[in-house]
Structures are given as structure tokens and as C-alpha cells.
N, CA and C atoms as a LAMMPS dump frame, in Angstrom:
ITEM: TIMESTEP
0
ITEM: NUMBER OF ATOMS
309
ITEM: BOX BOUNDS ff ff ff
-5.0000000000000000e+02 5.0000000000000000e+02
-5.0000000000000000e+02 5.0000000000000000e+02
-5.0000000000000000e+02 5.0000000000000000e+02
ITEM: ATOMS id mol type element x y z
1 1 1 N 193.094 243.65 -296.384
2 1 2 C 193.693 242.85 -295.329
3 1 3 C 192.627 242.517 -294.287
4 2 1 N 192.819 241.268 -293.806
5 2 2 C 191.817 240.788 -292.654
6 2 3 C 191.991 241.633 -291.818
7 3 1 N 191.601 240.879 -290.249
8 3 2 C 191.752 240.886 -288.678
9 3 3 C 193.409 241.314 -288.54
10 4 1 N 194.359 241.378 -287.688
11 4 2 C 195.047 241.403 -287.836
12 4 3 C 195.461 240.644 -286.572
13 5 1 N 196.037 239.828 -286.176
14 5 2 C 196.736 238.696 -284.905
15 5 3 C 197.971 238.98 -284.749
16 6 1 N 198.173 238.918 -283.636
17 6 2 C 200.233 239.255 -283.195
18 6 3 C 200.556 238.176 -282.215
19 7 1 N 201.85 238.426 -282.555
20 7 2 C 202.417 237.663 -281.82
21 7 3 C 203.84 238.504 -281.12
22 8 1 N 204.026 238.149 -279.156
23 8 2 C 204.815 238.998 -278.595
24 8 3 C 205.915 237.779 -278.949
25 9 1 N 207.33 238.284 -279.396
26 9 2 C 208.585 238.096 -279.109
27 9 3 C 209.737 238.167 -278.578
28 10 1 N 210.424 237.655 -277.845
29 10 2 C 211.489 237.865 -277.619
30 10 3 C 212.778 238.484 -278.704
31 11 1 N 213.458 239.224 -278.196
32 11 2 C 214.451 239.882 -279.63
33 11 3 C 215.311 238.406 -280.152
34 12 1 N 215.219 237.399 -279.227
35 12 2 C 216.333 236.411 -279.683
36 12 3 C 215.167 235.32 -280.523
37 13 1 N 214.175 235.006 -280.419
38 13 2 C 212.888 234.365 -280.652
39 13 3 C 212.454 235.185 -282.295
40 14 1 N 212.757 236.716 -282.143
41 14 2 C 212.69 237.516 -282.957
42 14 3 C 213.426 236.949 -284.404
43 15 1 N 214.697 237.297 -284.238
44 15 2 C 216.016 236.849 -284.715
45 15 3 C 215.895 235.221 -285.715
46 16 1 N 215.069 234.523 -284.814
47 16 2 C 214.927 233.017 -285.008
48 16 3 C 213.907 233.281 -286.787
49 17 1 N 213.209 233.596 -286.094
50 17 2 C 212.065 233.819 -287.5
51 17 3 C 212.856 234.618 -288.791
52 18 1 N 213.196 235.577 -288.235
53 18 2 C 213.65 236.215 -289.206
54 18 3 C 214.977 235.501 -289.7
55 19 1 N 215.836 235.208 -289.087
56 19 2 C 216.728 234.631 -289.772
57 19 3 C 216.8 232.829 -290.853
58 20 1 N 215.711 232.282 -289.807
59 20 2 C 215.556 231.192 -290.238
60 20 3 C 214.239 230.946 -290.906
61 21 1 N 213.754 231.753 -291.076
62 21 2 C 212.169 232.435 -291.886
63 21 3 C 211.132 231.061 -291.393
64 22 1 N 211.333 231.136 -290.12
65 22 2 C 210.129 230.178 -289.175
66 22 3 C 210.697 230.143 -287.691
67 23 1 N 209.326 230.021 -286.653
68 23 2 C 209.449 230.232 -285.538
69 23 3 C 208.39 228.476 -285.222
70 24 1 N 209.094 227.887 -284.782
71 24 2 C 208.411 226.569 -284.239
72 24 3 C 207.6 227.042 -282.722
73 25 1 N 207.536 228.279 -281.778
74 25 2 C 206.966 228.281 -280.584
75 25 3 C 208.198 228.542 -279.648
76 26 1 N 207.641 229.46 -278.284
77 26 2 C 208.333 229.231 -277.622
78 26 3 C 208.153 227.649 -276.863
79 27 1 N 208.691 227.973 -275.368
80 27 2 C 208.479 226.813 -274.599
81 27 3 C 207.427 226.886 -274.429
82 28 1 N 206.239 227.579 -273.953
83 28 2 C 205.065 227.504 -273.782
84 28 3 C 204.17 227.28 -274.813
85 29 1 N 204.614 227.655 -275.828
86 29 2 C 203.499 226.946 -277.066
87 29 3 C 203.807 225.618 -277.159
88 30 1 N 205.401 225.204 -277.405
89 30 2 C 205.381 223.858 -277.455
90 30 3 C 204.288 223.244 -276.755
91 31 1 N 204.906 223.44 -275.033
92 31 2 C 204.023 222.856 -274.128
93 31 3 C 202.492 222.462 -274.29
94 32 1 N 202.471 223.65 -274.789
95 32 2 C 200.374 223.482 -275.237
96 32 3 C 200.23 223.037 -276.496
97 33 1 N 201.106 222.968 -277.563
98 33 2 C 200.778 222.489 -278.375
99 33 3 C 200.158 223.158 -279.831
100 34 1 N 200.576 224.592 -279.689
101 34 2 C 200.112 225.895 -280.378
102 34 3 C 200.658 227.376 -280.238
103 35 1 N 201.404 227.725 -281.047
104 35 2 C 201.184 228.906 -280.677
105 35 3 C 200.453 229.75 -280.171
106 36 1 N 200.61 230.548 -279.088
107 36 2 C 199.444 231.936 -278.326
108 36 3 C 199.881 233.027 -279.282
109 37 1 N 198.693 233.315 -279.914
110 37 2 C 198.642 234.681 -279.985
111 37 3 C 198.015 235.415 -279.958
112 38 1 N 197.783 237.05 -280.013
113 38 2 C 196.267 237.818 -279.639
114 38 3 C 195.851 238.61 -280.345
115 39 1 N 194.744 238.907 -280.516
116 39 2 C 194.292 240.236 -281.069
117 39 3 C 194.9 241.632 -280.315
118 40 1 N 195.169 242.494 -281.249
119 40 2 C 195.558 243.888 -280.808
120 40 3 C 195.5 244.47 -279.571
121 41 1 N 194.344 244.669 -279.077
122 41 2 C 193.263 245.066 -277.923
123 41 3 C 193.595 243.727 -276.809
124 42 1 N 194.347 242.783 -277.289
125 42 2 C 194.619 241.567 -275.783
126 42 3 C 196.169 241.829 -275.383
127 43 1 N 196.46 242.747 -276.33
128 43 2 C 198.365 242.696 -275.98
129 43 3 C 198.852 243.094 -274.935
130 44 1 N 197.958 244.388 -273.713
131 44 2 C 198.462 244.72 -272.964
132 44 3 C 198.258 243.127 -271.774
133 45 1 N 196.963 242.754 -272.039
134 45 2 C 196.914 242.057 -271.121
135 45 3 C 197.781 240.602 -270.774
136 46 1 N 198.014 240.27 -272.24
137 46 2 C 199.364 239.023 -272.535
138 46 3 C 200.698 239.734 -271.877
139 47 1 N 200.958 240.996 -271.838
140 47 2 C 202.284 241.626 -271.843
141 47 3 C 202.543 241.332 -269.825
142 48 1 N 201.346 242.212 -269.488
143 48 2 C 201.162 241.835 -267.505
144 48 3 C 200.928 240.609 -267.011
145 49 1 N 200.339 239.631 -268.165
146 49 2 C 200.551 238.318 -267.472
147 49 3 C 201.612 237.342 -267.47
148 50 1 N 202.296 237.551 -268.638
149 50 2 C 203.548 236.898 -269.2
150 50 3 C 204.66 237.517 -269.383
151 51 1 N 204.433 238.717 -269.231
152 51 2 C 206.637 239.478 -269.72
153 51 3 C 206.274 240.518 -269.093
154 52 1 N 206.084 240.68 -267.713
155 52 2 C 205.963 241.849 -266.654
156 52 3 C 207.113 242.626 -266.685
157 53 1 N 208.131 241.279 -266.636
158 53 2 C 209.899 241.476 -266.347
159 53 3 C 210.739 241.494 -267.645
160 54 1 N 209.961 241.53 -268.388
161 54 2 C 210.589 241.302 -269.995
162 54 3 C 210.52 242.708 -271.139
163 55 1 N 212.267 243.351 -271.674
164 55 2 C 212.017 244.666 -272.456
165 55 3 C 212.48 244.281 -273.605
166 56 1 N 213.058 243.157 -273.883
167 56 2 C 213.237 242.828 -275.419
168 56 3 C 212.881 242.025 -276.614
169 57 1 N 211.826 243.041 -276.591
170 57 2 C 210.342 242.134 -276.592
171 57 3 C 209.884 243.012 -278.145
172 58 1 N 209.791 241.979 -279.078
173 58 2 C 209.195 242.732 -280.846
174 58 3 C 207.399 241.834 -280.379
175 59 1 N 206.773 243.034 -280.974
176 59 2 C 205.629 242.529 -281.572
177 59 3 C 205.866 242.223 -283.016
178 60 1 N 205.151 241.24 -283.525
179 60 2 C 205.332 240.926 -284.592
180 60 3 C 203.463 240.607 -285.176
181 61 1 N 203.12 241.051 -286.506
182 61 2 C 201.555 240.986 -286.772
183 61 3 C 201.646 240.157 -287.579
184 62 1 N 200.171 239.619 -287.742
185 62 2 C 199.835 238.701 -289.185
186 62 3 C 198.988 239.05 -289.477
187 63 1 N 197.928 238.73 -291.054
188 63 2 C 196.654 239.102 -291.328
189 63 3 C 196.612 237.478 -291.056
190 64 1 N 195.392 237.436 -290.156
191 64 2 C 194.529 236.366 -289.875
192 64 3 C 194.108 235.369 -290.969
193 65 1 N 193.834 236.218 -291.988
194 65 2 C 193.17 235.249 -293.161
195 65 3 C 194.287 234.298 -294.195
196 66 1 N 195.54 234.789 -293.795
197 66 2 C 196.527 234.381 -294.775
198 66 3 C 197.298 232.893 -293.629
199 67 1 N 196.657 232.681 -292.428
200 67 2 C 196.952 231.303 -291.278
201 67 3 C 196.364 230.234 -291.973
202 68 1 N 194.895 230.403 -292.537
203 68 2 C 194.343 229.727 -293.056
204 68 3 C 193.665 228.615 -291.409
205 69 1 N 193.568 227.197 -292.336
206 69 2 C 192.868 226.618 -291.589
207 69 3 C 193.476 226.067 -289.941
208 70 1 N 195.178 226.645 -289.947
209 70 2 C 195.729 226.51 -288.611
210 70 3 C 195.556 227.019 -287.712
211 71 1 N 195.011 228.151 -288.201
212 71 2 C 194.507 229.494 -286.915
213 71 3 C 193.261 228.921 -286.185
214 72 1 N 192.796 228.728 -284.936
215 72 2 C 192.023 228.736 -284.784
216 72 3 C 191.767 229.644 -283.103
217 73 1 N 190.301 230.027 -282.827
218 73 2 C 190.037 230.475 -282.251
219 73 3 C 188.98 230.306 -280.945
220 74 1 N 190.034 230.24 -279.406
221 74 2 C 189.592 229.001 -278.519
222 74 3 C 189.558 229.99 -277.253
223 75 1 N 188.622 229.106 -276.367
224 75 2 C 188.649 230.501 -275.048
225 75 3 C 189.531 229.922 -274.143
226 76 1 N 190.092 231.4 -273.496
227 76 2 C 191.195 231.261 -272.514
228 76 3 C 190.506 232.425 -271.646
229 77 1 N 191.423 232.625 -271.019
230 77 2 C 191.189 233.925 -269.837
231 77 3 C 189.967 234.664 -269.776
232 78 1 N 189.162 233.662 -268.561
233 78 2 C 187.873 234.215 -268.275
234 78 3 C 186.927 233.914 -270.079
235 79 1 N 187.029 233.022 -270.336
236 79 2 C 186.256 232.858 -271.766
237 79 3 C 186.458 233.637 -273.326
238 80 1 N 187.23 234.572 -273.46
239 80 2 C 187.685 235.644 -274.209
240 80 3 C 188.195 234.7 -275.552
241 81 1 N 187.844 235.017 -276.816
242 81 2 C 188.581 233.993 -277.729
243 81 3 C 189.828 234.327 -278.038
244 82 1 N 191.128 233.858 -278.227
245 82 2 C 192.292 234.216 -278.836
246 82 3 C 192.76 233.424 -279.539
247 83 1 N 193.46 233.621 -280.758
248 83 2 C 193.875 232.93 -281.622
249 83 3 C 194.851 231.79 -281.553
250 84 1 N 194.97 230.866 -281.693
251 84 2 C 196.502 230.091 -281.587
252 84 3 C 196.424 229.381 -283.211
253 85 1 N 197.939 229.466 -283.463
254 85 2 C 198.181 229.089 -284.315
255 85 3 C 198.466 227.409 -284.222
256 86 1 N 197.798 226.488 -284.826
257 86 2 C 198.589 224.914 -284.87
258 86 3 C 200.042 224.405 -286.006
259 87 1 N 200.73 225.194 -285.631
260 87 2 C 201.877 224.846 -287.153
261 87 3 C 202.907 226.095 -286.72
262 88 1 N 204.232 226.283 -287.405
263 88 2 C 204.676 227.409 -287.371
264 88 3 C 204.412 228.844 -287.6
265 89 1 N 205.069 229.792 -287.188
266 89 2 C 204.88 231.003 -287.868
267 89 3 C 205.983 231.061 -288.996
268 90 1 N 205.697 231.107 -290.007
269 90 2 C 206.403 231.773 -291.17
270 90 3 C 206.521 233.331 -291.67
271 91 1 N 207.886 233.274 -291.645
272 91 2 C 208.543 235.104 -292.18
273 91 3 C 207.902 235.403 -293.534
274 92 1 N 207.435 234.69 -294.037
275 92 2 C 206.814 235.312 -295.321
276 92 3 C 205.063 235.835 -295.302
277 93 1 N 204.413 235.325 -293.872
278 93 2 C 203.299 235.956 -293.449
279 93 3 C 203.307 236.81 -292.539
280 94 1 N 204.642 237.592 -292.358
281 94 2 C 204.521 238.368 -291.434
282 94 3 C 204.232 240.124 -291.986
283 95 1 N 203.608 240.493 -291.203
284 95 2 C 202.827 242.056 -292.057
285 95 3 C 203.732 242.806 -291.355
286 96 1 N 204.132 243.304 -290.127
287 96 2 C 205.068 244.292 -289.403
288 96 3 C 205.533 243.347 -288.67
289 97 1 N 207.001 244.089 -287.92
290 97 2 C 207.394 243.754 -286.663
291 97 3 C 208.187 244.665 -286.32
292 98 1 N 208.439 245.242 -285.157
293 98 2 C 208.897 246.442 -284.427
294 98 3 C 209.015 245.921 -282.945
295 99 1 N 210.129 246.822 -282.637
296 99 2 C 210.539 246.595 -280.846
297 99 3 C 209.114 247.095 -280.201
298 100 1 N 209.084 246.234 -278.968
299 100 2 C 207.573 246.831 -278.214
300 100 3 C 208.143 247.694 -276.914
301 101 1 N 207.839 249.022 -277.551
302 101 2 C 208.006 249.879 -276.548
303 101 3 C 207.408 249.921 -275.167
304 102 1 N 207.615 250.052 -274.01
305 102 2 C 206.677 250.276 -272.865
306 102 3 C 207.138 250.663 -271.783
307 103 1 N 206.071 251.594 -271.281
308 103 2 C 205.897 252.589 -270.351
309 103 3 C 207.008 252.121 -269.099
């Protein structure tokens, strides 16, 4: 297995993928035009900038290499690369997903 990329969810956003085995973005990906998502080691920092106020919340992973040529990797915050996806996420590339516990 590659890299591994996640993506934070909402339990109802959650639900969407899994039930309808694709996630088109929230509002903010729409908006930009890509899914956000991060490497492992960026999750706390996506979690304090974006869902401070938010507990029903799944991480959900992918192996990087199975995005193919949609994934790509662009700087955001302070120059740092993170992944965004250009296309949906599909339930059949998903490696885990679990409620995100926190402190």
C-alpha cells in the first residue's frame, strides 16, 4: 500500500459515501473546486482550523496511489503540500473509516 490520504467527515457526509458509494465534496470543496484532504500528520491541524465545534466527525483513509491522476498535490497553509482530490471520492477506494475520537 502507498502514502496513505484522509479525508475528515461529517457522520451525515459519512453516510452519503457509504450509502451512495460516492461523496461529490462538501460545500467547501465544491467551492474550490476539489476535494481537501490530508496526510495523517496534517489531521490535527485541519481538525482546529475547520471542526473546532464539530464531534461527528469519521475519518475516512485512502491509499494515495489507487486516486491516480486526480490526486494532486498543491501548497496551502504556510506552503505545506496537501492532497486534493479533482473528481469524487468513491466507497470502493476507501481503506478504513472510523468515528474520530477527540480529546
Amino acid at each position: 500500500m502507498g502514502k496513505r490520504v484522509v479525508k475528515i467527515l461529517r457522520a451525515d457526509q459519512w453516510r452519503t459515501l457509504r450509502d451512495e458509494g460516492r461523496f461529490d465534496g462538501s460545500d467547501a470543496d465544491l467551492r474550490d473546486g476539489f476535494i481537501h484532504l490530508s496526510l495523517p500528520e496534517q489531521v490535527e491541524g485541519t481538525l482546529q482550523r475547520h471542526f473546532a465545534d464539530r464531534h461527528d466527525l469519521w475519518l475516512v483513509s485512502f491509499d494515495a496511489d489507487t486516486l491516480g491522476d486526480a490526486l494532486r498535490w498543491e501548497p496551502s497553509r504556510g506552503g505545506a503540500l496537501f492532497p486534493h482530490l479533482y473528481g469524487p471520492l468513491t466507497l470502493d477506494r476507501v481503506v478504513d473509516a472510523a468515528p474520530l475520537a477527540r480529546a
